[in-house]
Every structure is written in C-alpha cells, then in structure tokens.
C-alpha distance (Angstrom), angle and dihedral (degrees) to the residues before:
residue distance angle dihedral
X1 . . .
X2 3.65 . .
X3 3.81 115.6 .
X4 3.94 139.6 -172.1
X5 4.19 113.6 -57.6
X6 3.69 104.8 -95.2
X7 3.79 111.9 -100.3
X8 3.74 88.2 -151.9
X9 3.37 92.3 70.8
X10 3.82 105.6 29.3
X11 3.76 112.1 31.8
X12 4.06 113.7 -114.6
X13 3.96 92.6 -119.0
X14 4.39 86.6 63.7
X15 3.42 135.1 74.4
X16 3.75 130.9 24.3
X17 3.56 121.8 -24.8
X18 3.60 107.0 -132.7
X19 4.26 115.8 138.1
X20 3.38 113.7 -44.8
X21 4.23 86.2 -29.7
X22 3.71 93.3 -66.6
X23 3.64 119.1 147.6
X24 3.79 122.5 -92.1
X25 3.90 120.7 -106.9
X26 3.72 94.5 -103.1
X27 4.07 90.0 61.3
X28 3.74 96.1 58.7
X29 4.13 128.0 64.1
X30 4.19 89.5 -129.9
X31 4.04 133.9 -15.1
X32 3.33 117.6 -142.9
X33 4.10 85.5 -158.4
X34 3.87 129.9 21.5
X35 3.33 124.8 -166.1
X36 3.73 101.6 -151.3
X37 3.97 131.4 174.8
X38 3.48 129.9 -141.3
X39 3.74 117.3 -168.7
X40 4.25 111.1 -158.7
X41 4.01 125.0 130.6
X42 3.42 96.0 160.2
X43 3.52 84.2 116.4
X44 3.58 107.8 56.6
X45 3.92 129.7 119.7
X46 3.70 102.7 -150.4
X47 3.61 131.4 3.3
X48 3.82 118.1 12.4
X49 3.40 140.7 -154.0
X50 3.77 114.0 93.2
X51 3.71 85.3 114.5
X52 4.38 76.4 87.0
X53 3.79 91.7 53.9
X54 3.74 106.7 93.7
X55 3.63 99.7 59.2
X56 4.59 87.1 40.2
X57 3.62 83.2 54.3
X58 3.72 102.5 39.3
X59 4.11 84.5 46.1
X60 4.13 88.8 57.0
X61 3.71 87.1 44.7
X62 3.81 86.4 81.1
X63 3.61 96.6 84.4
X64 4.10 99.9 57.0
X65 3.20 110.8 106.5
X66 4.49 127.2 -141.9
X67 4.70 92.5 -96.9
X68 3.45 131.8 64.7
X69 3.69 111.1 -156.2
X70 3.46 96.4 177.6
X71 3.89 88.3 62.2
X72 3.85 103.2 24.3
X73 3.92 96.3 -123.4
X74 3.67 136.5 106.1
X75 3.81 95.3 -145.0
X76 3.81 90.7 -166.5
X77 3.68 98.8 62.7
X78 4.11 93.3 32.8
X79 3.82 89.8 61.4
X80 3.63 136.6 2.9
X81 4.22 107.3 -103.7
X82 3.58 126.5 -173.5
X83 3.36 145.4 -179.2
X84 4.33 113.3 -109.3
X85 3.73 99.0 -168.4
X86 3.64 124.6 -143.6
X87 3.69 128.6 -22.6
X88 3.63 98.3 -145.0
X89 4.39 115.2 -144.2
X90 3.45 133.7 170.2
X91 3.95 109.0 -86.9
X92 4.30 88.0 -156.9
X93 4.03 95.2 53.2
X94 3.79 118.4 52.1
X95 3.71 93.2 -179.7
X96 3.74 86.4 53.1
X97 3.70 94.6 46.6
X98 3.66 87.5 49.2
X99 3.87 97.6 53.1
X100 4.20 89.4 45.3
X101 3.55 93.7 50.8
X102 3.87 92.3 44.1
X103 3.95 85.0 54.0
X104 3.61 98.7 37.9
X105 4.07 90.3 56.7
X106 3.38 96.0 43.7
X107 3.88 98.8 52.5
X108 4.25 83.0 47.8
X109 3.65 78.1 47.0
X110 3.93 99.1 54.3
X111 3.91 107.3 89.2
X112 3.85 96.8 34.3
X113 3.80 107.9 -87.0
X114 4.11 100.0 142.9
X115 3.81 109.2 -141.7
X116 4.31 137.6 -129.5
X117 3.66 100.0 -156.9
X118 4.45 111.2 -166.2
X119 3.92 101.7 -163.4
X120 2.91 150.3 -136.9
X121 3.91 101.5 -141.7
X122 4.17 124.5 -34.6
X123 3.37 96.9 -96.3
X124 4.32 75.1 89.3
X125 3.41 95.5 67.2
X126 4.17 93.9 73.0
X127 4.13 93.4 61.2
X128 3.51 91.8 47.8
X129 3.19 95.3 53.6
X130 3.23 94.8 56.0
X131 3.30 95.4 49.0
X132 3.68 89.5 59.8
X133 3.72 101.5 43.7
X134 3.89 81.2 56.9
X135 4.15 89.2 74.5
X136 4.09 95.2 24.5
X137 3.74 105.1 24.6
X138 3.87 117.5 -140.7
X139 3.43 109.5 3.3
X140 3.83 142.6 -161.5
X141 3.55 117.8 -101.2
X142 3.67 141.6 -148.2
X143 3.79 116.0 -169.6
X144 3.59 126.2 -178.3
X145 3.57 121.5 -170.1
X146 3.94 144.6 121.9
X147 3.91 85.0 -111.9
X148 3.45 140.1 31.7
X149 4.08 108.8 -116.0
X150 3.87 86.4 -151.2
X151 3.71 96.1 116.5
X152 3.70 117.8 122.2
X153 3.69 97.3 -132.0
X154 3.76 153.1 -15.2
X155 4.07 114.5 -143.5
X156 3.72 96.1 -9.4
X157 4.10 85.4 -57.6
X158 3.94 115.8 122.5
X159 4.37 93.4 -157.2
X160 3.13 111.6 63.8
X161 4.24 128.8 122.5
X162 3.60 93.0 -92.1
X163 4.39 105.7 48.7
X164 3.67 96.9 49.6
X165 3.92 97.8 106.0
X166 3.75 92.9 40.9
X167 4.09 86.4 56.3
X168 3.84 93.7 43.3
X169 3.99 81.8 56.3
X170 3.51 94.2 50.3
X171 3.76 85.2 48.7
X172 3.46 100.3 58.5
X173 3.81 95.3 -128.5
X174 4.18 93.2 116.2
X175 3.65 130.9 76.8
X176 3.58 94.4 -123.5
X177 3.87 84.2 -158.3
X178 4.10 94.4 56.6
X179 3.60 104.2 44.8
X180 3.73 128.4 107.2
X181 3.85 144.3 155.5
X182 3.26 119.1 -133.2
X183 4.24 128.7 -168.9
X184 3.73 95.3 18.7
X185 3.76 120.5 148.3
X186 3.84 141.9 130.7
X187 3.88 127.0 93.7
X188 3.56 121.2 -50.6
X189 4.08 135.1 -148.9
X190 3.81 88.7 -105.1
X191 3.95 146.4 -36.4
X192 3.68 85.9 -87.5
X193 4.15 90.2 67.9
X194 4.02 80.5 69.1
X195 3.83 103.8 46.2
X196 4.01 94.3 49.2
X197 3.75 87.6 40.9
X198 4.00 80.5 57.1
X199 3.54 97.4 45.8
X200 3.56 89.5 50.1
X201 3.41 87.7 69.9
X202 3.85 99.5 -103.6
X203 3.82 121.1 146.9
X204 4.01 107.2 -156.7
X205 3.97 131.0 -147.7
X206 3.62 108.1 174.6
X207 4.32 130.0 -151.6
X208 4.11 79.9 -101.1
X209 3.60 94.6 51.1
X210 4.08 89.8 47.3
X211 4.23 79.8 45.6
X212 3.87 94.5 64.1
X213 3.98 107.5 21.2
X214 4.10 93.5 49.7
X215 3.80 119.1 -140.8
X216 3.39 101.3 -77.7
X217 4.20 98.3 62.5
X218 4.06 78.5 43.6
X219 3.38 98.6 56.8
X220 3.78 87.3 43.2
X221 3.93 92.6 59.2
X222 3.60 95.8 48.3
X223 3.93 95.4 50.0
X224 3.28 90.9 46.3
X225 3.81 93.6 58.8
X226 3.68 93.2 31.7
X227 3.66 97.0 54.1
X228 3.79 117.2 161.4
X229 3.90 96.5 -31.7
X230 3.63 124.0 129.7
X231 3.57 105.9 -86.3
X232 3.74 130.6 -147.0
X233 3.98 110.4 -172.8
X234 4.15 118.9 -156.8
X235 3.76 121.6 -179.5
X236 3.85 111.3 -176.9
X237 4.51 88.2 -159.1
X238 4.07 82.7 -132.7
X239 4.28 86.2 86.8
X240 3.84 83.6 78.2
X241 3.75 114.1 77.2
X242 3.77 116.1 -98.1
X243 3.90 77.6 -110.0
X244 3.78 84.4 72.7
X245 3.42 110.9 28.1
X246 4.02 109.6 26.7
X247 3.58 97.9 159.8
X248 3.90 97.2 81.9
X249 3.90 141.0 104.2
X250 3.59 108.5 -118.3
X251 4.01 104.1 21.6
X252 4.03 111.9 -171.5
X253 3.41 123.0 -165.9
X254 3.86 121.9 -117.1
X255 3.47 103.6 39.3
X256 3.91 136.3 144.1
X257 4.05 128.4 -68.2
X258 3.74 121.5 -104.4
X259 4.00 77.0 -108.4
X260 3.17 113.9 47.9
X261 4.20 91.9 51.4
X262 4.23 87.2 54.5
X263 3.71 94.4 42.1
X264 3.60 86.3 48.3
X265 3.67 88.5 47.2
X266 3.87 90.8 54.5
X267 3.23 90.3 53.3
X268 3.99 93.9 73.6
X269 3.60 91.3 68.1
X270 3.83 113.7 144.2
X271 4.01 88.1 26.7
X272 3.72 119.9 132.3
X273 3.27 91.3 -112.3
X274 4.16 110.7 177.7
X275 4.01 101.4 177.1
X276 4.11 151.4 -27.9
X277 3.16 150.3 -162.0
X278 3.79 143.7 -156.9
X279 3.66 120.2 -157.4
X280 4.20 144.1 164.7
X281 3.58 95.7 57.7
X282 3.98 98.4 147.6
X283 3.97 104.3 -175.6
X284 3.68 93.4 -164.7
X285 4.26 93.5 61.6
X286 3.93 84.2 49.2
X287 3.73 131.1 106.1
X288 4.23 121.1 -157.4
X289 3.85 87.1 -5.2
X290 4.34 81.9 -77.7
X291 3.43 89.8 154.0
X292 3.81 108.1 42.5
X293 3.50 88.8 45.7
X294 3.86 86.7 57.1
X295 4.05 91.9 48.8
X296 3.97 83.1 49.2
X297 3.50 93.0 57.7
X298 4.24 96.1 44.4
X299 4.22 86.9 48.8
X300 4.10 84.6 48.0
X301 4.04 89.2 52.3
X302 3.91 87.7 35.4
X303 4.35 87.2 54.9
X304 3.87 83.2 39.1
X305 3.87 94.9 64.4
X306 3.55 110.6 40.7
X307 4.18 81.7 46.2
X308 3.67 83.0 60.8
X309 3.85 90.7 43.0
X310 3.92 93.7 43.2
X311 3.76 93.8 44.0
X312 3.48 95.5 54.2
C-alpha cells in the first residue's frame, strides 16, 4: 500500500498537488478508490468556472492528514487510494463531454476501483451514473444540493447542470424508490418544479427540515429508505450556505453548515455505497479557499467510506 508523502519530512505546501499527496494511479499496481477530477462548466446556468475546481480542491487537500477520527479508519492504509487526474472533455460540446466522461469512468471503473469524482459543474453527475449503473444497475441515490437539477431543460437544451437527475430517471439507471435530495431550498420557477420532481420519484428533505429534525433523525430517514441498495452519493457544494462554501455558481441563502453535511455524511456508514461526486466549487467566487477546503473535507469523508466499505 502506498500512502500520502509524509508531511514530516516534506512540508505540505511542496511537492505535487495531487489529493491529499497520494500517489497518482499510474504509481500503484491497482486502486481500489480514485479520486479523479473532471474539469467541464460548459453546462452551467449562471456563473461559471468550476471547470478550475479540481486542481483548487486538490491544492486545499494538502492539509488532511492519514486518520479519520470522526469515522475510526485510516483510509490510506485500509485501501490503496490514488489520485486519477483529469478526465479531459471538450468544453464546446456537452454531448461530447458527456459521452467522454461516461467512457472515461467506466474504463477507471473496469477492474473494481470505486471512484470520488470533484467536478466541474453537475451536468457530471449523469455519465457517472451511468457508468455505475453499468456494474450495479439502477441505483439509490443521495443528492445534496440547494436545488433540485430535475428540470427538463434550460434554453431548449436537455444537458445542462440542473436536468441531470430528471434524465438519469428517464434512463432507468435510478431506483426511483431510493433517491432523495437533501439541503434544497430557495424559490423555485413554480409549484409545478415540486410535483414533477415528485413524480420523478424524488423524496425531499430540505436545509429547514435538517434545521429542526437534527442529523441524527436525518440520517435515520434516509437509511431507512436507502436500505442496502447500491448507493451513488452527489453533493453539488452549493447545500452549504454561501457562509460556507462562497466559491459557487448559484449560492442560496439558508443552507446547511460545513458540519452538519459531514456528520450527515458519517452517518451512512455501513451503506453500499458504489461512488460520489462533489461538484460547483468555483475558486474564483471564493474567499480564503473556505469553500475548497470544505469540498476537501466531503471527498476525504467520501474516500473514508468506501475504505470502510472496501476494507471490510
């Protein structure tokens, strides 16, 4: 097993900045996770610029250190991680990008290494999953965001950030009775944005809801409906208030705490859980690096759990 270069002996601000200093894929024999980036924004509706993210999150990556406390695990030594690099896409042909990114995953995919994807915009999120539901069919889903990407489309255009759940629906690759938001909140185009988001399938626990149950009668409701499904886990990083997580491209007010979303997070422990991303980070809105240091910390939990999965 190959872990993270030793900060005691080369300081975390040298050296290459791949995820939290592990080594790439091309330095280890197999990795049962990758943590791989994929920068696209081509598909954003307001302001762009998550296509930067992956390297801003990989750069705030430095500071994680080899044990999780909050889980019990040192994912590093439980499994061997390393960093993919970039899948690279065409930034003028979403359908393209969609297709490469589809490929790409499921070739990273092929001899069992689960991924942790850091977008790039959501629009991501539909390729990978169906990359995944290529191994474990239609799976569940856990999608945390400040809005509900089930729109049908944006300008005529069915790909964009904010339809990709809708078309994973129509694709067959979700189990429409294991898939919820969770953290949404803001105003809407319409009432009817919330009864085809229900007929989709979706079950919905907003940042309010999260407010007055806690995270422990959260995390209850979603294993409950999750179950022992395969799970696929997507966290657009605008859930968190713009508080916590500035550097994104459509900020809404009154959204979740850096801590509630991990504790949450560590709460799914002992889930099937088959892949995630994180996406939206746009470095250029942020301030002190606040919010790639909070997408840093949700990949590190993300690597944490399928270590605990993988290790088993």
């Amino acid at each position: 097993m190959i872990g993270p270069v030793d900060s005691s002996q080369v300081p975390r601000y040298a050296g290459p900045a791949t995820f939290a200093r592990l080594p790439r894929l091309d330095q280890v024999a197999h990795a049962d996770v990758a943590v791989v980036g994929v920068p696209f924004d081509t598909g954003v509706s307001y302001r762009p610029g998550a296509r930067f993210a992956p390297s801003a999150v990989r750069e705030a990556s430095r500071l994680l250190r080899p044990y999780h406390p909050g889980l019990d695990v040192s994912p590093f030594e439980r499994v061997q991680v390393a960093d993919g690099g970039d899948i690279a896409v065409n930034p003028f042909h979403i359908g393209e990008a969609i297709e490469t990114i589809e490929g790409a995953a499921s070739e990273l995919q092929a001899e069992g290494t689960r991924l942790v994807t850091i977008g790039g915009d959501h629009t991501i999120a539909l390729p990978l999953l169906r990359a995944v539901s290529r191994i474990h069919g239609p799976v569940a889903l856990l999608h945390f965001d400040a809005h509900l990407d089930t729109w049908d489309t944006y300008f005529g255009e069915p790909y964009t950030h904010g339809t990709p759940f809708r078309r994973a629906v129509e694709d067959g690759i979700l189990d429409t009775e294991a898939i919820s938001h969770v953290g949404t909140r803001g105003p809407l185009y319409g009432k009817k944005d919330l009864e085809d988001d229900r007929r989709l399938g979706f079950g919905i626990v907003t940042s309010s809801d999260v407010m007055r149950r806690g995270v422990d009668e959260t995390v209850d409701a979603l294993r409950q409906r999750i179950g022992d499904r395969p799970l696929y886990v997507s966290i657009d990083i605008d859930v968190l208030d713009p508080a916590h997580a500035p550097g994104t491209g459509t900020p809404e007010a009154g959204g979740m705490t850096s801590r509630e979303l991990l504790e949450i997070l560590r709460g799914l422990r002992g889930l099937n859980l088959v892949g995630a991303d994180v996406v939206e980070v746009a470095p250029a809105y942020d301030h002190a690096d606040i919010t790639s240091v909070a997408a840093s910390h949700v990949a590190y939990d993300l690597v944490s759990l399928l270590a605990l999965k993988e290790g088993v």
